[in-house]
Every structure is written in C-alpha cells, then in structure tokens.
C-alpha positions in Angstrom: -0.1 73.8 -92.0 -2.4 72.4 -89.6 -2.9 74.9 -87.0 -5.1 72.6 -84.6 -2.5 69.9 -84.6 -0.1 72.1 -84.1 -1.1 74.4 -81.2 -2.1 71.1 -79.7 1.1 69.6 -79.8 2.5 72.7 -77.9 0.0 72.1 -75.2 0.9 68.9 -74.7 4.8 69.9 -74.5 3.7 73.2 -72.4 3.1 73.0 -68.8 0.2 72.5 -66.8 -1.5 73.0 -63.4 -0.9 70.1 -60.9 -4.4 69.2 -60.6 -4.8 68.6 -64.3 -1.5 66.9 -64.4 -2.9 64.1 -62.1 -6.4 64.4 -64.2 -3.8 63.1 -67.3 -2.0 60.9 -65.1 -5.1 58.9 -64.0 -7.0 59.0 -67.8 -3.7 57.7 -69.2 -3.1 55.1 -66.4 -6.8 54.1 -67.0 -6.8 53.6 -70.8 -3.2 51.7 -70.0 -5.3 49.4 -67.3 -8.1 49.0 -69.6 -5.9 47.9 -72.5 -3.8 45.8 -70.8 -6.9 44.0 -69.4 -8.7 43.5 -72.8 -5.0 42.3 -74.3 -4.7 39.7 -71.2 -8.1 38.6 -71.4 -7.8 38.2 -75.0 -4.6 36.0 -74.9 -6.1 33.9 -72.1 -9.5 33.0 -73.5 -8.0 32.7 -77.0 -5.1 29.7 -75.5 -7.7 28.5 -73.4 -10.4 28.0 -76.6 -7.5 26.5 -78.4 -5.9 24.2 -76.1 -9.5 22.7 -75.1 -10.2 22.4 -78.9 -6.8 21.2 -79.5 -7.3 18.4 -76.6 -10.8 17.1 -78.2 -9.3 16.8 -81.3 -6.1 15.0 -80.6 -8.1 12.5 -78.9 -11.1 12.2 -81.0 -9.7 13.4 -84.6 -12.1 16.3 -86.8 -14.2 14.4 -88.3 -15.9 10.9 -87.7 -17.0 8.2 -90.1 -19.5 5.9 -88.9 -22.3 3.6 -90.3 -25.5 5.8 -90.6 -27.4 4.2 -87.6 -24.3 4.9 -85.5 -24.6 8.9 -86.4 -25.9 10.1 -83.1 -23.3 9.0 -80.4 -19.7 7.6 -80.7 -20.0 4.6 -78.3 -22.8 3.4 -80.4 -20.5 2.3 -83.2 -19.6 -0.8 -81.6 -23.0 -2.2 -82.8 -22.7 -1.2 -86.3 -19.8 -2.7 -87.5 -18.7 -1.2 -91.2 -15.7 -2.5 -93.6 -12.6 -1.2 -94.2 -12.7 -2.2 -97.8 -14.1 1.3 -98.7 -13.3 3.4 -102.1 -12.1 6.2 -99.6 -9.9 4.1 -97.6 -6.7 5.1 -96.8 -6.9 7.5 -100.1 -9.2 10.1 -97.8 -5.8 11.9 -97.1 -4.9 12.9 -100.5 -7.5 15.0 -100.3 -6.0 18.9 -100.6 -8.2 21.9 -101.5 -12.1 21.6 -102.3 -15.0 23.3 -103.7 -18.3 22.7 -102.4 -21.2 23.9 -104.1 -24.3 25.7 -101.9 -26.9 23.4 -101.6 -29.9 23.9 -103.8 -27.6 24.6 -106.9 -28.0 21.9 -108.2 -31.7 21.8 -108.3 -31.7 25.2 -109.9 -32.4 26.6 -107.0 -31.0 30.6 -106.1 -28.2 29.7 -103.8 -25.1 31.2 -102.7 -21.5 31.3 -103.8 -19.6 28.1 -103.9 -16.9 28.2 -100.9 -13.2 27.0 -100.9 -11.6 25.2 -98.6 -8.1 26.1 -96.8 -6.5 22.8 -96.6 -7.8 19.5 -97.1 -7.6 16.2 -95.3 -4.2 15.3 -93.6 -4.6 11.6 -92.2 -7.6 9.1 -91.8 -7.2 6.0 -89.0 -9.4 3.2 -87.6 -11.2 2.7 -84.5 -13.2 1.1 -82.6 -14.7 1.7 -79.0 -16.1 -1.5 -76.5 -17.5 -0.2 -72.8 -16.9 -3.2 -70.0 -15.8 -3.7 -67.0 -12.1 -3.7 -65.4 -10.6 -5.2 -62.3 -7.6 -5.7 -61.1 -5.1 -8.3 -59.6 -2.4 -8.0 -56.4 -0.4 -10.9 -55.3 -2.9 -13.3 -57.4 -5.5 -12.1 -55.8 -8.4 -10.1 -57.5 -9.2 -6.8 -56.2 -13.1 -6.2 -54.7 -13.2 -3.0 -56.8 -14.9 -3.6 -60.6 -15.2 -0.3 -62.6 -16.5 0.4 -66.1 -14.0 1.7 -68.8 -13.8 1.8 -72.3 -11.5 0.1 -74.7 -10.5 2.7 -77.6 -8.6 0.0 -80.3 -6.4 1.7 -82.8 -4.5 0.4 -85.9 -1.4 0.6 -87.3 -2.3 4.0 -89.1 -2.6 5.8 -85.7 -1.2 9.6 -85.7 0.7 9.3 -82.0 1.8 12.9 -83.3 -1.3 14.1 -82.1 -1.9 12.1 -78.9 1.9 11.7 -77.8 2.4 14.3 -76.3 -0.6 13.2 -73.4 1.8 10.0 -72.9 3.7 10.8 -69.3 4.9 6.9 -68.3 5.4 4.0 -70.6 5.9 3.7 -74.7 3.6 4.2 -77.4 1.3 1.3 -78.1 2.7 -0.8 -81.7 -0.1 -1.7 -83.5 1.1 -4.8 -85.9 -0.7 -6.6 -89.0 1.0 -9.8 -87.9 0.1 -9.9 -84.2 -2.0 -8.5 -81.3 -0.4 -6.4 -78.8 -1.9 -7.3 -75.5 -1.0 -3.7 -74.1 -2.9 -1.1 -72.6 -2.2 2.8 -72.3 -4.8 4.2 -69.6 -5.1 7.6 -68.1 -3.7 8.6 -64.7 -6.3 8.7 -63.4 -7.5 5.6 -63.6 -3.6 4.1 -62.8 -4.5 5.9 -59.1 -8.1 5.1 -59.2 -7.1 1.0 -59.5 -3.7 1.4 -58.1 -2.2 0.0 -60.9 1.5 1.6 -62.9 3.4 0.1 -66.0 3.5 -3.8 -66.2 0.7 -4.5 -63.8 -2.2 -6.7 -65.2 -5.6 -5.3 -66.0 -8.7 -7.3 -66.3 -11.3 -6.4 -69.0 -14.8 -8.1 -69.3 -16.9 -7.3 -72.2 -20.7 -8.0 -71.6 -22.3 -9.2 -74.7 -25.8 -9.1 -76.3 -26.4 -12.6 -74.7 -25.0 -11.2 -71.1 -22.0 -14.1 -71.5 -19.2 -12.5 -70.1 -15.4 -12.2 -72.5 -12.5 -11.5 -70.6 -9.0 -10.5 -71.5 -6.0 -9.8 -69.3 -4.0 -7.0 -70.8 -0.9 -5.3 -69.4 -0.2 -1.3 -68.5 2.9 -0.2 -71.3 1.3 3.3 -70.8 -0.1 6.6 -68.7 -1.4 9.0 -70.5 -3.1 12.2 -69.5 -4.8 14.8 -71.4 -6.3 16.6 -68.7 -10.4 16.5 -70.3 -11.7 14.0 -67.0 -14.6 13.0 -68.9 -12.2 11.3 -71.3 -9.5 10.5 -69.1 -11.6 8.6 -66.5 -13.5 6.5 -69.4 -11.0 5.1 -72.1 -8.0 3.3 -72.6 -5.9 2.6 -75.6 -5.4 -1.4 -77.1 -4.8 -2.8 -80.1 -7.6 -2.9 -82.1 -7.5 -6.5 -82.8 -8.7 -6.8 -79.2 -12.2 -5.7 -79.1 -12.4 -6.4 -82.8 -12.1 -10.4 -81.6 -14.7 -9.7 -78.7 -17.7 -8.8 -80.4 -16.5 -11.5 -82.9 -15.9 -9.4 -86.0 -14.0 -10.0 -89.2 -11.0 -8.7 -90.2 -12.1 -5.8 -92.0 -14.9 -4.5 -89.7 -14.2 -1.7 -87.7 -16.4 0.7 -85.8 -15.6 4.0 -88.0 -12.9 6.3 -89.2 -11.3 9.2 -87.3 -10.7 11.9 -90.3 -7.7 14.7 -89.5 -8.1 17.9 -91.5 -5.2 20.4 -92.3 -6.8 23.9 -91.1 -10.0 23.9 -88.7 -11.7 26.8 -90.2 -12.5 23.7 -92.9 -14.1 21.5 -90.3 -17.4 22.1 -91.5 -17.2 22.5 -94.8 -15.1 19.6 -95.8 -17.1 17.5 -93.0 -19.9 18.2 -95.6 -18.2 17.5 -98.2 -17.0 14.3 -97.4 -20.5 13.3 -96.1 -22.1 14.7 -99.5 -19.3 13.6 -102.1 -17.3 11.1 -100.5 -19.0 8.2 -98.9 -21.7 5.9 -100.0 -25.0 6.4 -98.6 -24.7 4.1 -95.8 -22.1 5.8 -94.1 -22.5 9.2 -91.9 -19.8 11.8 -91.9 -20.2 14.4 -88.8 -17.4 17.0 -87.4 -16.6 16.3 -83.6 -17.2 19.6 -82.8 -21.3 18.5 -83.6 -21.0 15.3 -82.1 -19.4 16.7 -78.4 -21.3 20.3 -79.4 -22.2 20.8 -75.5 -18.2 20.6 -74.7 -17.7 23.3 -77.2 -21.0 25.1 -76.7 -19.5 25.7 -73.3 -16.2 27.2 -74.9 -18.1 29.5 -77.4 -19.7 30.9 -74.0 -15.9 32.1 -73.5 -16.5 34.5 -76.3 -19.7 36.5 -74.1 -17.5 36.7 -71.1 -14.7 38.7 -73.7 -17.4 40.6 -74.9 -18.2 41.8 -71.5 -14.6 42.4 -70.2 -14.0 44.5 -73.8 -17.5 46.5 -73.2 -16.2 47.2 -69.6 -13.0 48.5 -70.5 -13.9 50.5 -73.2 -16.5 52.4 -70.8 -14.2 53.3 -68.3 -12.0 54.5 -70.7 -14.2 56.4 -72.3 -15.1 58.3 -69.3 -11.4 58.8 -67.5 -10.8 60.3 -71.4 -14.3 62.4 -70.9 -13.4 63.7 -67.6 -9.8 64.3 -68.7 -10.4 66.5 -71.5 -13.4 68.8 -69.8 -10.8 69.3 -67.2 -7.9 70.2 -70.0 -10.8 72.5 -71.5 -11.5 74.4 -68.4 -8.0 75.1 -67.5 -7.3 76.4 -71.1 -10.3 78.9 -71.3 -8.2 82.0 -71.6 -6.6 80.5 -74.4 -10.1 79.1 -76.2 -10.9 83.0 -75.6 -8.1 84.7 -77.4 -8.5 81.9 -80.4 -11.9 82.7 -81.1 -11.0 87.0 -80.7 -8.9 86.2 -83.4 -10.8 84.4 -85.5 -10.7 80.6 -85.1 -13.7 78.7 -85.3 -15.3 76.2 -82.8 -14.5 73.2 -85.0 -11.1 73.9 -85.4 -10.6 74.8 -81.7 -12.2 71.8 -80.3 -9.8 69.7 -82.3 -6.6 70.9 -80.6 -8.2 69.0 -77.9 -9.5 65.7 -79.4 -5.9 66.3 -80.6 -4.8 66.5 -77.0 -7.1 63.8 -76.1 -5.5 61.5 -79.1 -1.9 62.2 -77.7 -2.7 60.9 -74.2 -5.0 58.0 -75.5 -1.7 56.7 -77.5 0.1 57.0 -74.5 -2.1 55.2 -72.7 -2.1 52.5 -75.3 1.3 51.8 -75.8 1.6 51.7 -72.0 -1.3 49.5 -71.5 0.2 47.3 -74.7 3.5 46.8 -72.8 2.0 45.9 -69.6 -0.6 43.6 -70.9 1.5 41.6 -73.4 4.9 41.1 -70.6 1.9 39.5 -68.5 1.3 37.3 -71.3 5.0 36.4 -71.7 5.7 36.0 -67.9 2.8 33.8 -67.8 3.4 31.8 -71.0 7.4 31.3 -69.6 6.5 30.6 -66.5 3.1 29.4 -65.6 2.3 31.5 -62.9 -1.4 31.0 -62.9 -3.0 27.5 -61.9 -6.1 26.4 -62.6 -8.2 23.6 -61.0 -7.8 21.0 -63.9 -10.8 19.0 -63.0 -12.7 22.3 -63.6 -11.0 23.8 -66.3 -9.2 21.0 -68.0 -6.2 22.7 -67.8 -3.5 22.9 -64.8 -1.8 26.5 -66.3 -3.7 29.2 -67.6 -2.6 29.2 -71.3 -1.8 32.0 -73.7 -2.1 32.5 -77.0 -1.4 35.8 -78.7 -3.2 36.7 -81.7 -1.8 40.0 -83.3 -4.5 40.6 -85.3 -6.5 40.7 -82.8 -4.4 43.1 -81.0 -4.2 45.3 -83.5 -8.0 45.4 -83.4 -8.1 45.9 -79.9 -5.8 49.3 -80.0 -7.1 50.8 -83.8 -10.8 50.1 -82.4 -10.2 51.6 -78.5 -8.2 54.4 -80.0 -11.5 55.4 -82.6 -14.1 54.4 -80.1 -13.1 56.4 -77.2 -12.0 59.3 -79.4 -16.0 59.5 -81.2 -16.9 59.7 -77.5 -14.9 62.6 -76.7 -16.9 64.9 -79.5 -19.5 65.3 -76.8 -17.5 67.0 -74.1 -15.4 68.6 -76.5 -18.8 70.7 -77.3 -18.1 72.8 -74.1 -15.6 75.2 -76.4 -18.7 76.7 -78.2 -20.3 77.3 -74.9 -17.1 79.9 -73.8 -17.8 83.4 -74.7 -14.3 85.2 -75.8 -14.9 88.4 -74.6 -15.8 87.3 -70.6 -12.8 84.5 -70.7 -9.9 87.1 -72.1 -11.8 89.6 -69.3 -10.8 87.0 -66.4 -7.7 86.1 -67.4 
C-alpha cells in the first residue's frame, strides 16, 4: 500500500483550521484563475492567428507563380506578362503527397532527411493585378474626387469558395471564355468612400507606359468585405479580360498563378517544391506568407505575448501553491512529529503533502478548465468581445480551441508547479519529533 498517498488522502477528507481553509481556498482559486487565463488566451490568440491567416490566404491564395523578374512584389506582375500555355497548367492540382529531397543531396553533399508532405495542391487560378485611377458619375455628372485602386482580374477557374464568404451585397462575378463581364465587386469601403452601391457606374483609368490614359466604365454587381483595410481599400474584382485588353496583352498572358495547397503546415515545403521541380526556370514560385512576411511577422509576435501570459500564470501559481502547502505543513507539525517517532522517513513524509498539494492543484485545474473553456463558448456563440477592425482586422474576438494544446497547458501546469513545491516541502526535515509531539 502506499502509505503517503494514503494518509494524504485522509488529510484532505479530515478537517482543518479556518485560516488554512481560506489558504486552500485562495491557492485553488488561483491555480483556477491562472488556468482559465492561459486556456482563454490560448483560444483567442490561436482564432485570431488563424482567421488573419485564413483572410490573407482567401484573398491572395498559398502560393504565387510569377515570371522571375516579377518575384519581389505582387503588383509588379503586371509588367511581366507570362503564358498560360505552361506544362503545369491547370494539371498543378493533381498534385497530392510529395517528397522533397534536402538540398545538397544531390551533390553528395551530408544533408538531412528527405521530408513528406501532408497534402498536396488543391486548385491553381489566373490573375492579374492593374493599379489606376477611379472616379465616379451622379446624374451624368463626374464626381471631383479621383482615387487610386487596383483591378484584381480573375478567370473562370476562380475558387469563390474561398473568397465568398467576404461577399455581403451583390452576386459573384461570372467569368466566361465567350465574353467579358463588365462587372466589378469592390470592398465596402470603397462603396462608402465613392458613395457608390450595386448598379452604379465606376470609372477606371489605367495610366500606361506612354502616360496615354485607357478608360473603362464598369458597373458595381458586388460588396465584399474581408476586414484586412490594406486590401479592402486597394482592390477590386473584374474579369480578367479587362486589364488583360489594357495593357494590350494576348490571350494567353496573364500576370501569374494563385496556387491553393491542401494543409498549410506544407506551405513551405511544397512552395519549394514547385519552384525547384515544377516550373521552368523563368518562372518564380514563392509562399504568400514570404511575400506579405511583415503581415505575418506581426502575427508570430502573438506567440511572445502567449509566452508571457503562460510565464505569468504559471508564477503565481506556483507561489499561491508554495504558500499553500508551508501553511498545510505548519498546521500538521504534531502529526509530522508522531510520523517520524514512529519511524517514517522525511521523503516519505513530505510526499503526503506534494500529495496534498497534487489534490488541490487538480482541483484547481478542473475548475480553472471549466471556467476558462465556457468563456470560450459564450464568446464563440455569442460574440461578446469587439474589436476595432481597422486595428485588428477583426470586428469579434475569435476562438479557436485547440485540445492539444489544452491538454499541454494542464499536464505541463500540473508537473511544473508540483517540481516547485519540492522546495517548501523541505521544511518537514527541519521539524524535530520529539519538541513537536512535546507541544502538542
């Protein structure tokens, strides 16, 4: 049998004195703040990482496909044109699982293992991006107000599964082989910016190399809004045939290729891929997460703020839990006493309380579990929090739970704080038997 566990669990059930009931009380309510904190914050900068991501990805794709010279910003595309006739094109999406070997292997260099990818590509598309100018027309007349915008043509192979759900007014844009669409979807911001809503004419003006000015009238089918300003506030969706005829281009030409993967813990590794085995050498295949990286720099500086919160936590868990248990100590000397008269060691009398300590650390948990995971589900039912979307890019305060990562949280609070509580738990060897049976 195991004594320590047992005489600890009849402390537990025993009675105590008042004062170290509220010593308990407070160590367990802390450990239950602490872990309801660390599961809240979790859930929060988890959705928030994902939905961002999730945003920047529906609008831009994964990965990007653009003529070499082109590599280094998006919007320069529109002055390398490249073909659509292309070995990879629209076959790209039959792509499933790959294996790319470490670089260097094939030069007999040492290198390491070759890694596996997930998934593999789900959908490719065309596009092409032209900046200009916009104005506007009311009762026939044109508005003072010019403003620059940019004109994001898509083909018929564009995924609206990914960038529907950003449409609030209007219809999807139909991209046909057999006609152009004269259509536009912008943002709502701009709709409020030119006063403009669905069927009002737009005015776009592309500048060219030779500063002779190409308009075309197009008119609003669409408001979308994804929340990400920088994007919102720039582009607007047109058939692609549109900008594809103002910078005079054949049939064929495009600016690039927006690649859709399957699982983004791939992203990098099949955006290599791709680049390495994939394309001929004129072409440039980058992940969007490098192209934007200062958007998503800024979201991996999420992760030091969860680092902080967790280190927080922990330490005033740790020492609610180290006060806790020298109190529990002191009011049990006359038992510690009478242990070691009748032969029990220090070892085994210090674990009745890390014992002790465990119990209350568990209850703390599972109370701290509750709390922090039904904030989670009020706020993901009901959307409670509010954010300043121009600030955050979000208008709610999203959650994700990972359970995993929950998990984590609890088996690595539970071990951490208990280590800590070794320390204190030294003050049994310091009680002599004989003077704490002589006072009791």
């Amino acid at each position: 049998m195991n004594l320590p566990l047992f005489l600890a669990r009849n402390v537990a059930k025993g009675g105590t004195q008042s004062i170290s009931r509220t010593i308990i009380g407070i160590a367990v309510a802390a450990v239950a703040i602490s872990m309801a904190t660390m599961v809240l914050a979790s859930a929060l900068i988890s959705g928030f990482k994902s939905e961002i991501s999730t945003k920047i990805f529906g609008f831009w794709g994964h990965i990007h496909i653009t003529a070499d010279a082109a590599s280094y910003r998006i919007l320069d595309s529109y002055n390398y044109p490249i073909s659509t006739k292309q070995d990879f094109y629209p076959s790209l999406d039959t792509i499933s699982q790959v294996k790319m070997e470490p670089f260097g292997s094939s030069l007999g260099l040492e290198a390491g293992e070759a890694e596996s990818t997930k998934g593999g590509v789900s959908h490719i598309q065309q596009f092409i991006v032209l900046p200009g100018v916009v104005s506007v027309y009311a009762k026939g007349e044109r508005l003072p107000t010019q403003e620059a915008m940019i004109l994001k043509g898509i083909a018929e192979d564009y995924d609206w599964d990914n960038f529907g759900r950003y449409l609030e007014e209007g219809e999807r844009l139909v991209v046909s082989p057999d006609s152009t669409s004269k259509s536009i979807i912008i943002s709502s911001i701009t709709a409020k910016r030119l006063k403009v809503g669905l069927g009002d004419r737009i005015d776009f003006a592309y500048i060219s190399s030779d500063l002779k000015e190409r308009p075309r009238a197009f008119t609003v089918t669409g408001i979308y809004k994804t929340g990400l300003e920088e994007y919102d506030r720039q582009f607007a969706l047109v058939d692609i045939k549109q900008p594809r005829a103002l910078l005079g281009w054949k049939d064929d030409q495009v600016g690039g290729f927006e690649v859709t993967i399957d699982d983004l813990d791939d992203l990098e590794l099949l955006s290599n891929y791709i680049h390495y085995e994939v394309l001929p050498q004129d072409l440039y295949a980058e992940s969007i997460r490098r192209k934007v990286s200062e958007l998503f720099n800024w979201l991996d500086i999420q992760d030091y703020n969860w680092a902080i919160i967790l280190t927080l936590m922990i330490i005033v868990a740790i020492i609610n839990m180290m006060t806790a248990l020298l109190i529990l100590i002191l009011e049990r000397t006359n038992m510690i006493g009478t242990l070691k008269a009748l032969g029990q060691n220090n070892w085994s009398i210090r674990k009745i309380f890390l014992y002790y300590a465990g119990f209350i650390i568990i209850g703390g948990l599972l109370l701290g579990n509750g709390i922090g995971l039904g904030l989670c589900w009020i706020q993901d039912t009901f959307g409670l929090v509010h954010l300043d979307e121009e600030s955050y890019y979000l208008s709610v305060a999203p959650i994700e739970v990972d359970w995993l990562t929950i998990m984590g949280l609890n088996l690595g609070t539970f071990l951490v704080t208990l280590a800590f509580l070794i320390v204190p738990s030294y003050l049994v060897t310091r009680i002599d038997p004989v003077e704490a049976i002589r006072f009791k």
